[in-house]
C-alpha positions as CSV (number, residue, x, y, z in Angstrom):
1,X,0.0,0.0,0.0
2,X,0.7,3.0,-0.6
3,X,-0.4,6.7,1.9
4,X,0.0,9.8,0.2
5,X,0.0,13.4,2.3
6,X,-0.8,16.6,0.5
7,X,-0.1,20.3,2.2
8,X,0.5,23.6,0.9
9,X,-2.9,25.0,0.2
10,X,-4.1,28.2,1.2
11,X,-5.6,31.4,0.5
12,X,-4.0,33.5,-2.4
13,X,-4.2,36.8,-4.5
14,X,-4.4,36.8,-8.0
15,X,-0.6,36.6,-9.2
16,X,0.7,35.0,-6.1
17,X,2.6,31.6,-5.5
18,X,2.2,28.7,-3.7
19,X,3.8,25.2,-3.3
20,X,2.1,22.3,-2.6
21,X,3.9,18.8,-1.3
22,X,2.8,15.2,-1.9
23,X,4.6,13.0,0.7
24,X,4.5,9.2,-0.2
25,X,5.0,6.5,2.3
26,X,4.7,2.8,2.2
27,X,5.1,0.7,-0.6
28,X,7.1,3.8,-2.3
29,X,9.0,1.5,-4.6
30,X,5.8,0.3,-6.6
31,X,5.0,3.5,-7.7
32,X,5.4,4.6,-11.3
33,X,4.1,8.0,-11.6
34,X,2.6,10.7,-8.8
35,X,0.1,13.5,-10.4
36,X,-1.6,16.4,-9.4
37,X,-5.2,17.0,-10.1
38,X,-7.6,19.1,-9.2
39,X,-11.6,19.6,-8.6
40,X,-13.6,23.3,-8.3
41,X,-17.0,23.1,-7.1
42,X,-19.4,22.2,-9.6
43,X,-16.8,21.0,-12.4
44,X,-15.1,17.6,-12.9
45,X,-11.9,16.8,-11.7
46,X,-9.2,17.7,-14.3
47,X,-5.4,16.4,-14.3
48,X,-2.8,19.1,-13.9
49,X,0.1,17.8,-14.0
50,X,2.4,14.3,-13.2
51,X,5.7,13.4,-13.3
52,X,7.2,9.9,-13.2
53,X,9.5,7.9,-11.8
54,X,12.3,8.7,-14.3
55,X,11.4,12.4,-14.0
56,X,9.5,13.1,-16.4
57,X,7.3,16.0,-16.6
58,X,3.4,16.3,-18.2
59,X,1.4,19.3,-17.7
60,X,-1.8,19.9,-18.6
61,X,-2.4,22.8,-21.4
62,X,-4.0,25.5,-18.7
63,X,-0.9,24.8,-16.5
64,X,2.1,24.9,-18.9
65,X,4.2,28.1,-18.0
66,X,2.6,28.7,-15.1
67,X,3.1,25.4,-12.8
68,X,6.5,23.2,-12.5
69,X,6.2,19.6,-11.1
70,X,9.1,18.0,-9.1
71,X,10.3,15.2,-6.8
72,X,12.9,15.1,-4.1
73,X,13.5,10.8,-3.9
74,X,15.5,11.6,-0.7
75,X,12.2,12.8,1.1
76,X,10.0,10.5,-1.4
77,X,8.4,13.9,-1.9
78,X,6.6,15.4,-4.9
79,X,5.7,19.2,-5.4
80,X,3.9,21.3,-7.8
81,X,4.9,25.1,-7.7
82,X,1.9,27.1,-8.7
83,X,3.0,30.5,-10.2
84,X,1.0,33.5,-11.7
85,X,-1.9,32.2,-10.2
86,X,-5.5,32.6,-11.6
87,X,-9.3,32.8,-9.8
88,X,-10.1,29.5,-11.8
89,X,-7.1,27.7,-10.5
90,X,-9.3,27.6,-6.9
91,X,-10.3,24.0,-6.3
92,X,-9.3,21.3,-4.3
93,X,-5.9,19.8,-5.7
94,X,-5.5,16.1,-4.8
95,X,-2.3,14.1,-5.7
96,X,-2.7,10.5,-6.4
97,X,0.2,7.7,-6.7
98,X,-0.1,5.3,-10.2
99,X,1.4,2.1,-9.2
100,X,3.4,-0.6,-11.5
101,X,0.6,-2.7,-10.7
102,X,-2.1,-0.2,-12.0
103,X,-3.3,0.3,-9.1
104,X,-3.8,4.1,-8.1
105,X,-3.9,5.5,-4.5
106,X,-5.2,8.9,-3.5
107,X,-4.0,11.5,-0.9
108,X,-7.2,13.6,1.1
109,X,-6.6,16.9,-0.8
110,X,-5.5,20.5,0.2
111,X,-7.8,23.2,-0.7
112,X,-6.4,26.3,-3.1
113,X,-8.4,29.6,-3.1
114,X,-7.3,32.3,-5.7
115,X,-8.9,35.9,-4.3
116,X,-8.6,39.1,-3.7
């Protein structure tokens, strides 16, 4: 099994930054990819971003420029960096573990509010 710990959200102005962290524990090995995603009230849930094992990097088309998706292995943590953020960005972001297996695991969510 896999647990999955999400922090970082908050309460932002237009423009502003914030960082959110997905810490994975357990079975950390079995995992192939971590992604972001997000849900606003109202909307479906929509992918962001992920990044796998090897590194590498997808972003979703509303995202690119704006958001950057790493991993520390050391701390088995992964982030997203949210820059020039908008209104519409507010939703509850939720990172979720993709498995070698195909199994997926899901952390609780952290909540992001873009406001003035």
């Amino acid at each position: 099994q896999v647990q999955l710990v999400e922090s970082g959200g908050g309460l932002v102005q237009p423009g502003g930054s914030l960082r959110l962290s997905c810490a994975a524990s357990g079975s950390i090995f079995s995992i192939y990819a971590i992604h972001w995603d997000r849900q606003a009230p109202g909307k479906q849930r929509e992918l962001v971003a992920g990044i796998t094992t090897f590194g590498t990097p997808n972003y979703a088309d509303f995202v690119k420029g704006r958001f950057t998706i790493s991993r520390d292995n050391a701390k088995n943590t992964v982030y997203l960096q949210m820059d020039s953020l908008k209104p519409e960005d507010t939703a509850v972001y939720y990172c979720y573990a993709r498995l070698y297996s195909g199994h997926y695991y899901w952390g609780q969510g952290t909540q992001v509010t873009v406001s003035s």
